[in-house]
C-alpha positions in Angstrom: 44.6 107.3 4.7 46.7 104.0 4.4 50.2 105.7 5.4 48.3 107.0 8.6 46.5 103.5 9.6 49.6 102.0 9.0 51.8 105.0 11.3 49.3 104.5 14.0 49.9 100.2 13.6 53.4 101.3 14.6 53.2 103.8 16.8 50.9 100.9 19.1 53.3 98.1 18.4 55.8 100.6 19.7 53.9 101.1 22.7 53.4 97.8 23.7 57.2 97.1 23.3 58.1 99.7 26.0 55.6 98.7 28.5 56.5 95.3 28.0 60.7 96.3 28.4 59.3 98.8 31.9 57.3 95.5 33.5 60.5 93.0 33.0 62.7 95.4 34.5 60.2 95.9 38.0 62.6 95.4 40.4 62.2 93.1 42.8 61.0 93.9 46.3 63.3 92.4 49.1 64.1 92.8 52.8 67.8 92.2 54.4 68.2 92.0 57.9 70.9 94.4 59.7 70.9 94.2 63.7 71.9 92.0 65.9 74.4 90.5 63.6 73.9 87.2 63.2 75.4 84.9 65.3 75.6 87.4 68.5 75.6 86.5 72.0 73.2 88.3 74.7 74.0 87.7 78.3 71.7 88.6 81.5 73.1 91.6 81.6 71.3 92.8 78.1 68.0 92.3 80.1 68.6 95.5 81.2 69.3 96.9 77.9 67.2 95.5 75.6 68.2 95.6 71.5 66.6 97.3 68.5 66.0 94.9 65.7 66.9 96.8 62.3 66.6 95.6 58.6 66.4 97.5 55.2 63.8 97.2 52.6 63.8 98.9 48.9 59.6 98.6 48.9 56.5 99.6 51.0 54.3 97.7 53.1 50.9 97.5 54.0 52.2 95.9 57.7 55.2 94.5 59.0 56.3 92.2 61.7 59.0 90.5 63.3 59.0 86.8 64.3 61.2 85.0 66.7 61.6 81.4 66.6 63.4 78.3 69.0 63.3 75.4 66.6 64.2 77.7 63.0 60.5 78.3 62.6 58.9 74.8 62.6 56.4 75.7 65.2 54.2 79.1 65.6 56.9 82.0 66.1 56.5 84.7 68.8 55.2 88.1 66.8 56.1 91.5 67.3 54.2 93.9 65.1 56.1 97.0 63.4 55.2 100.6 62.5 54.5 101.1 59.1 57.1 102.3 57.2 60.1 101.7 60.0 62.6 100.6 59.2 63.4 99.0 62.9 61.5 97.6 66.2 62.9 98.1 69.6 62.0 95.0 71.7 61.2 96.7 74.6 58.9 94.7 77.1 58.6 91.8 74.7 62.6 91.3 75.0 61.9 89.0 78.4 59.2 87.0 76.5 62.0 86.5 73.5 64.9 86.0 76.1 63.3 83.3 77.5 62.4 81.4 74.5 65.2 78.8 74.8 63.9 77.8 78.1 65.9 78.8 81.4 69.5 77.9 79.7 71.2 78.7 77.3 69.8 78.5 73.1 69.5 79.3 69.8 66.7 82.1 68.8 66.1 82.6 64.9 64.3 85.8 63.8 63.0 87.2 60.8 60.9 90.5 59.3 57.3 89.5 57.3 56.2 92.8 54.9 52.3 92.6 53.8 52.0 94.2 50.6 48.7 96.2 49.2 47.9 92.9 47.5 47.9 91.2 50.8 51.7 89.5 49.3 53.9 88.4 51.7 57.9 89.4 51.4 60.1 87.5 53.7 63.6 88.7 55.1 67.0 86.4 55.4 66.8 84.4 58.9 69.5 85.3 61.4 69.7 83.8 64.9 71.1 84.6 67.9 72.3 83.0 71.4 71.0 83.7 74.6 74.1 83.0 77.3 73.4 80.5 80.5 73.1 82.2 83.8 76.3 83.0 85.2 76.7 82.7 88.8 78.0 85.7 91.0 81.8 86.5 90.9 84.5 86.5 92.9 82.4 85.4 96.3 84.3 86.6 100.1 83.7 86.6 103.4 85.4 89.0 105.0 86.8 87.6 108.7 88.4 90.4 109.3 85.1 92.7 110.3 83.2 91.9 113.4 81.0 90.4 112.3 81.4 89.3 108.8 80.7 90.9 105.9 80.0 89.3 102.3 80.8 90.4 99.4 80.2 89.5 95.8 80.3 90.4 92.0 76.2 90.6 90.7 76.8 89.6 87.4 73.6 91.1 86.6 72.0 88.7 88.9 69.3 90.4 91.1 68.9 88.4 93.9 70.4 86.1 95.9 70.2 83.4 98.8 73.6 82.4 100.9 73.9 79.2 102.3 75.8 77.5 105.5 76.4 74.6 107.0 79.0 72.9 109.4 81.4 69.8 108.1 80.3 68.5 111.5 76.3 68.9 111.4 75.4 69.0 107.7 71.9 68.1 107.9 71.5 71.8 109.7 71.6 74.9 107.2 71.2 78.3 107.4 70.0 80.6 105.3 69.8 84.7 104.1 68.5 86.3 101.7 69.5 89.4 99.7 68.7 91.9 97.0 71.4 93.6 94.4 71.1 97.5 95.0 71.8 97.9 91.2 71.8 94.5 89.4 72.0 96.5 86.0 75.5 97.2 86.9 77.8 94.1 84.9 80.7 95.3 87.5 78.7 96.0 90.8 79.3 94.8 94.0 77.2 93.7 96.7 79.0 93.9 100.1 76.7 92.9 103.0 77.1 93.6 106.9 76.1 90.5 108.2 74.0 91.4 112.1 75.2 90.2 114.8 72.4 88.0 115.1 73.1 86.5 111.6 77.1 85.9 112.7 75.6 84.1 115.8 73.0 81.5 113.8 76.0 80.5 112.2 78.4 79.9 114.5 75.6 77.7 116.4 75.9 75.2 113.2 79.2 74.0 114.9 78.5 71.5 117.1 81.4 72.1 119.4 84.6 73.7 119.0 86.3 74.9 115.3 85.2 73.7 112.3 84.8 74.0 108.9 81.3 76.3 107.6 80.9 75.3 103.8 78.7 78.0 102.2 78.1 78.5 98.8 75.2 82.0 96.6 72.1 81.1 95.3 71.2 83.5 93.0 68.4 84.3 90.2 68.6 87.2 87.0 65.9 89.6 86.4 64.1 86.7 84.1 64.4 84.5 87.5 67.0 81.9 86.2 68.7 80.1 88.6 72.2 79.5 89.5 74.8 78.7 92.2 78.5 79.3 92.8 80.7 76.5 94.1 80.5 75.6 97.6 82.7 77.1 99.6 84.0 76.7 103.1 86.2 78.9 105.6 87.3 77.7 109.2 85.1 79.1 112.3 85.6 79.4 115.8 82.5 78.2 116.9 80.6 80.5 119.3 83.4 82.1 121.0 81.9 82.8 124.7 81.4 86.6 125.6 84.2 87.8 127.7 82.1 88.4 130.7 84.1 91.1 133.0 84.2 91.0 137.0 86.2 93.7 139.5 89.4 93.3 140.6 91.2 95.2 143.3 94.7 95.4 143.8 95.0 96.0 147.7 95.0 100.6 147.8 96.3 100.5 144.9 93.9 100.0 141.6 90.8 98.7 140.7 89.3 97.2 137.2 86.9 95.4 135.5 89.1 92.5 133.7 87.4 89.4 132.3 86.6 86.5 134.2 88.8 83.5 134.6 91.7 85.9 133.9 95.3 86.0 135.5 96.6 89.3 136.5 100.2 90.1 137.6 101.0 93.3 138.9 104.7 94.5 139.2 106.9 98.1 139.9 105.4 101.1 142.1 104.4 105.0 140.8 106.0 105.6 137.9 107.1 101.9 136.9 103.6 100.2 137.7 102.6 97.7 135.9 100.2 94.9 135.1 99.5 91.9 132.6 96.2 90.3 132.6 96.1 87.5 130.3 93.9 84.2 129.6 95.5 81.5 131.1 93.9 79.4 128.1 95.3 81.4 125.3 98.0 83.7 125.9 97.1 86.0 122.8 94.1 86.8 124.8 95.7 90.0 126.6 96.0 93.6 128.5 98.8 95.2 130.1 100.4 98.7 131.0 103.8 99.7 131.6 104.4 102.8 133.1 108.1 102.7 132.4 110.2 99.9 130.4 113.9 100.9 129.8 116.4 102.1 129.3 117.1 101.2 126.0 120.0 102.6 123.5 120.1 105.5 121.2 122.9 103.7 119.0 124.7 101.3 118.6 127.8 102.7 119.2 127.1 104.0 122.4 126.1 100.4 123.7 129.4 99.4 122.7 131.3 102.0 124.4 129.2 100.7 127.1 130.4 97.0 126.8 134.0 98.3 126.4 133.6 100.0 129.6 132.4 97.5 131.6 134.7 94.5 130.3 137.8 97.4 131.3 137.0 97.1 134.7 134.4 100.4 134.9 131.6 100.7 137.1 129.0 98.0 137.6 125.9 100.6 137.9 125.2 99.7 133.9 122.8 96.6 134.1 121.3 97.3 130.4 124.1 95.9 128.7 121.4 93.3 126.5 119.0 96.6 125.5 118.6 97.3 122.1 119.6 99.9 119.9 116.8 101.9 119.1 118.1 104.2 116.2 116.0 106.2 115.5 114.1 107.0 118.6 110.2 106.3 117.5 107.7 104.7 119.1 107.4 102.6 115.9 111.1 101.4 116.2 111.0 101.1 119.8 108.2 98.1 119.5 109.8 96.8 116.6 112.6 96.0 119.7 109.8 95.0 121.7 110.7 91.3 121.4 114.7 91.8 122.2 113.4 94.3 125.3 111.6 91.0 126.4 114.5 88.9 126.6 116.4 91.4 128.6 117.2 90.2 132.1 115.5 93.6 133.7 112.3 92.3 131.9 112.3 88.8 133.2 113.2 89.8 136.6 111.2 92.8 136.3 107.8 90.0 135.9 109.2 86.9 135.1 107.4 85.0 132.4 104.3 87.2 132.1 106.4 89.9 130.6 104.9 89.6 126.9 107.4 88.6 124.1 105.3 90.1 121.4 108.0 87.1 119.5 108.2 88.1 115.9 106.1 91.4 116.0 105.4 93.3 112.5 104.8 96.4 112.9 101.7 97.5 110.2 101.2 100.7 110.5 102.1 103.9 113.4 99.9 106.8 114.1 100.8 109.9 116.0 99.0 111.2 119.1 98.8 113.5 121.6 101.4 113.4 124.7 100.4 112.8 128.6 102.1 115.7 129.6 105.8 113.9 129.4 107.9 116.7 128.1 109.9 116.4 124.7 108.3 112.1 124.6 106.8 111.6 121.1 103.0 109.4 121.3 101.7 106.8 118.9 99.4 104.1 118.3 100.5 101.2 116.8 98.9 97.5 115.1 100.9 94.8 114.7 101.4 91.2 114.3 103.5 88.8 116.6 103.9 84.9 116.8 103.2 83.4 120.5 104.4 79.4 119.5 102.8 78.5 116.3 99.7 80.8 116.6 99.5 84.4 115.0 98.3 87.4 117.0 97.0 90.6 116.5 97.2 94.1 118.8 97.3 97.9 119.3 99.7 99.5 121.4 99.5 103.0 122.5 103.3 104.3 124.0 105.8 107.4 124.3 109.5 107.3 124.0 111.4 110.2 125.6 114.8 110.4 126.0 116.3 109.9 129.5 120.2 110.4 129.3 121.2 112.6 126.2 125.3 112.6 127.0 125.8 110.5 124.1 130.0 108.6 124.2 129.5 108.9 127.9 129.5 105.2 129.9 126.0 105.2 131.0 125.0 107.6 128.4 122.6 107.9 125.5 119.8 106.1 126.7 115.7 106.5 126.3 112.4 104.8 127.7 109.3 103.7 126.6 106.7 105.3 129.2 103.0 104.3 129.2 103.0 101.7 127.5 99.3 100.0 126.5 98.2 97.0 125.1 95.3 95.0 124.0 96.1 91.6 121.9 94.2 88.6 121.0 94.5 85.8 118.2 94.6 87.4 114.9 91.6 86.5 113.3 89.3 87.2 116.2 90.6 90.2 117.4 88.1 92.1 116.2 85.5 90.8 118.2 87.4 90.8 121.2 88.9 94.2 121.0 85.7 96.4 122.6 86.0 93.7 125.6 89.4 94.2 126.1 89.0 98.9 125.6 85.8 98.5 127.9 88.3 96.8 130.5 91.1 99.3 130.2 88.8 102.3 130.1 87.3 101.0 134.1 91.4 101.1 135.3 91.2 103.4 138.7 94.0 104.8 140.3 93.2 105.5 143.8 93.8 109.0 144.7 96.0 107.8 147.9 98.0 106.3 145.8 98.2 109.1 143.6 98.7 111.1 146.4 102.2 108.9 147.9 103.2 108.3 144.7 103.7 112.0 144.4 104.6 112.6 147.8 107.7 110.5 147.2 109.1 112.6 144.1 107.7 110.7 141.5 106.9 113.2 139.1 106.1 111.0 135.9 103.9 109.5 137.4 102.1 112.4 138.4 102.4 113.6 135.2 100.7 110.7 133.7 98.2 110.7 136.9 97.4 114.2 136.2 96.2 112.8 132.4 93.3 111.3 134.1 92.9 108.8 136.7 91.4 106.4 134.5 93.1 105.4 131.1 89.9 106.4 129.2 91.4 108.4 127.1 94.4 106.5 125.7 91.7 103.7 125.9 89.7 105.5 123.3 92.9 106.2 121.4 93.6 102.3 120.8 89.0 102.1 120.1 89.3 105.2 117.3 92.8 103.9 115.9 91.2 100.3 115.1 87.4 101.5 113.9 89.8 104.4 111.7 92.2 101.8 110.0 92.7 102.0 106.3 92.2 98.6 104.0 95.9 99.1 103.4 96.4 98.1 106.8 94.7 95.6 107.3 96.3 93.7 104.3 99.6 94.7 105.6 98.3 92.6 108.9 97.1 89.6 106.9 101.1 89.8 104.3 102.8 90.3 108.1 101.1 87.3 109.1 102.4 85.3 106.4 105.2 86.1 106.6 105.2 85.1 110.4 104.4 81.6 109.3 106.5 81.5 106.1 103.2 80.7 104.1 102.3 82.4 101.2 98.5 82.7 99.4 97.0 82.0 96.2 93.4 82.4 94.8 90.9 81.4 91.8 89.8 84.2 90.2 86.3 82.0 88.6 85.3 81.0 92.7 87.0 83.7 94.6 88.7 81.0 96.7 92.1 81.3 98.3 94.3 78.9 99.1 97.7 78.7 101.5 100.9 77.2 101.0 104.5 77.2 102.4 106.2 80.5 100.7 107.5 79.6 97.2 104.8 77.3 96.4 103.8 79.4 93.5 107.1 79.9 91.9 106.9 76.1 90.9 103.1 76.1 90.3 104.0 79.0 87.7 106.5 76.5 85.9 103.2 74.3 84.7 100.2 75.3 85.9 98.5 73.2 83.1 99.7 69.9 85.1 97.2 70.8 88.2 94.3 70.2 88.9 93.0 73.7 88.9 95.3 75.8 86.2 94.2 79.5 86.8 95.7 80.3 89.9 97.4 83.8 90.5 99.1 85.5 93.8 96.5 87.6 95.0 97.0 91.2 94.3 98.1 93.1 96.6 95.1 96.0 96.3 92.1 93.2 96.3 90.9 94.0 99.8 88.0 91.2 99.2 91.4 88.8 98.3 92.9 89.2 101.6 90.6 89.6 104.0 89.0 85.8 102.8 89.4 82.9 104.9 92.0 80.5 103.3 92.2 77.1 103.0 94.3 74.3 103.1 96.2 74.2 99.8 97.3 71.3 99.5 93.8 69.2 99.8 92.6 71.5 97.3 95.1 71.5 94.7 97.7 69.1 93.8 98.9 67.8 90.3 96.6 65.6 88.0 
């Protein structure tokens, strides 16, 4: 009986050993924090994307919760309750509440996960905090002058709405105002590109009190939590409201009749197949229409115009007169009005209408469509937009022609020679073309040939001009032909206008990629900027790329107010 009382003694002190070993080795219940990292930044953009908060735990809760915190927790914290036994919480709809924590900038927001235990215990996670970002203002703002009228176009940046602002240098106290909505603010890269109405185009052009000035303008805009921010102001140079072309008739004796604008010169020259007329502003020369129904000849080569020279200074004939023409090698109508400017200064052209002849002086050619002949056998047709230089002003046009050759016999004297034949052309300053150019079609297109004069014209053997009569007696179609070419142009093109134009002037242009702003300086400005651009007083400038359509089709300013070195 005593061995068993004292086995059992044991066999209790045993016992209480191993429970005592089992309760110092309960682990200890914890929870660790896993998502967002700590430290992590969350633009406007994760508005639209809110994050799932994740931690780990090794025990089991009665409830769980997630607090957020702006001061680390020293006042009440914002509280998000979990599921029980998750192991994460999306923020859903309460991400907005938590996002705006720091206030409407930018701030710290600490956050950590509360377990309840059965025994109503509290377990408390590691703190991590994260930043909400500032607003960021749109990118890479432009208006686009080259559109009639203006569009605008922007980078969201996740913003959602937005306001845009004007106001003239010369009548500050006067703004106007428009407001917009982003078709898909959740896009980071989208872009907003906005037709301005005609209506809109007009309010702002009435800000300038008279003549050109400069319209400052900056983008209000607001993010989906309705934080507020603005770009930079901005400013491009207007026109002021450029007064409608108003159009009036004109008759030319029996001859013709059209609707050309009012206040406008017109010179007529040549009979049947080498009528011709200019009708030009007598204020601004780039403002013009004209039609040529022959200009010529000019060469095929250059060799025969110097077999031609030869000739001549050897005592031959005095019948060749086109001794100045150009060589037009190849025959296009592309090359032939890259000659335009040396046909000008022929002395067939000056005598043919003296100064109203247009120079076209330094014309670019940007691009050369094909079309359809007026019934001139073996002439090739195209429509062509380029740039030219009338004094120290830039101008802009389409020109609608045929070349044909006229005297094939090539090492002949008088030989290898070609015309330009119905030639058309609408110009007007570079920049405002745009909104000039259905004035200018809507005049060509109301051109009327009378049919007497048809009808002599082709009773004295003039046979190209019938042939071009017979297209129509109106120039309505190769009036539509310059209206479909221009609404039809490629972006390409037009930034091939604005680089042509440069290059006219010798300038050269440079932008800030932050503001979207682009400057203009004499050509090889950049190359020295480039050397130290840390010395300036704006260091991030780049030469705009040459397939940014937004870049070039900006209005520029003066680069050397804006930047110069610190």
């Amino acid at each position: 009986m005593k061995k068993y009382f004292l086995f059992m003694l044991v066999l209790a002190v045993t016992a209480v050993g191993i429970a005592g070993i089992c309760d110092a080795q309960e682990e200890t219940v914890t929870i660790n924090l896993l998502f967002p990292s700590n430290g992590q930044n969350f633009s406007a953009c994760s508005y639209y994307h809110p994050p799932t908060f994740q931690w780990e735990t090794n025990g089991n809760f009665k409830s769980i919760e997630v607090q957020f915190s702006k001061d680390n927790f020293s006042t009440a914290p914002l509280k998000i309750k979990g599921k029980q036994g998750v192991n994460q919480i999306a923020s859903g709809k309460s991400w907005k509440k938590i996002f705006l924590l720091p206030g409407t900038g930018a701030g710290t927001v600490s956050w950590k996960v509360v377990g309840t235990k059965t025994d109503k215990s509290k377990v408390y996670s590691n703190v991590f905090s994260f930043m909400i970002e500032e607003p960021e203002s749109v990118r890479s703002p432009f208006i686009l002058l080259g559109e009639s009228p203006p569009a605008l176009s922007w980078n969201n940046n996740c913003n959602s709405s937005f306001k845009v602002w004007f106001w003239s240098d010369s009548n500050p106290g006067k703004k106007k105002v428009f407001s917009f909505k982003a078709p898909n603010p959740e896009d980071n890269g989208g872009i907003s590109r906005v037709q301005l109405t005609p209506g809109q185009w007009t309010a702002i052009n009435r800000l300038l009190v008279s003549g050109a000035s400069n319209i400052t303008w900056y983008i209000e805009s607001w993010d989906a939590t309705k934080r507020r921010v603005e770009t930079r102001e901005m400013s491009f140079v207007a026109e002021g409201n450029t007064t409608p072309l108003k159009l009036e008739r004109y008759d030319y004796g029996e001859v013709f009749s059209i609707q050309k604008p009012k206040g406008w010169e017109v010179v007529v020259a040549g009979a049947c197949g080498t009528l011709a007329f200019v009708i030009r502003d007598p204020n601004e020369p780039l403002r013009q229409i004209f039609y040529f129904g022959n200009v010529g000849p000019v060469y095929l080569n250059e060799t025969q115009k110097q077999l031609d020279q030869w000739y001549v200074d050897h005592g031959g004939y005095s019948f060749i007169t086109w001794l100045d023409a150009p060589a037009v090698d190849p025959l296009t109508v592309e090359n032939y009005f890259a000659h335009w400017p040396e046909i000008a200064e022929m002395k067939a052209a000056k005598s043919f209408m003296g100064d109203f002849f247009p120079k076209l002086e330094k014309l670019e050619i940007i691009s050369s469509l094909p079309q359809p002949g007026f019934g001139i056998p073996g002439a090739e047709t195209a429509l062509v937009r380029g740039v030219f230089a009338e004094g120290d002003k830039v101008g802009q046009g389409q020109f609608l022609g045929s070349v044909w050759v006229f005297m094939p016999f090539m090492n002949t004297p008088g030989g290898g020679t070609a015309y330009g034949t119905f030639i058309l052309g609408a110009t007007a300053p570079k920049d405002e073309f745009p909104r000039q150019l259905p004035t200018l079609i809507e005049s060509l297109e109301s051109l009327t040939v009378t049919q007497g004069y048809i009808n002599w014209c082709i009773a004295q053997s003039q046979q190209l001009w019938a042939a071009v009569a017979k297209a129509g007696q109106t120039l309505r179609e190769a009036s539509d032909i310059i209206a479909e070419g221009w609404e039809n142009r490629t972006q390409i093109s037009d930034i091939m206008a604005e680089k042509g134009a440069d290059a006219i002037r010798g300038l050269e242009r440079v932008y800030d990629p932050e503001t979207g702003n682009v400057y203009e300086f004499e050509t090889g400005w950049y190359s020295q900027y480039a050397l130290d651009p840390g010395k300036y007083n704006l260091s991030n400038l780049q030469l705009l790329p040459d397939n940014c359509y937004e870049c070039w089709m900006t209005p520029t300013l003066n680069g050397p107010v804006y930047i110069y070195p610190q």
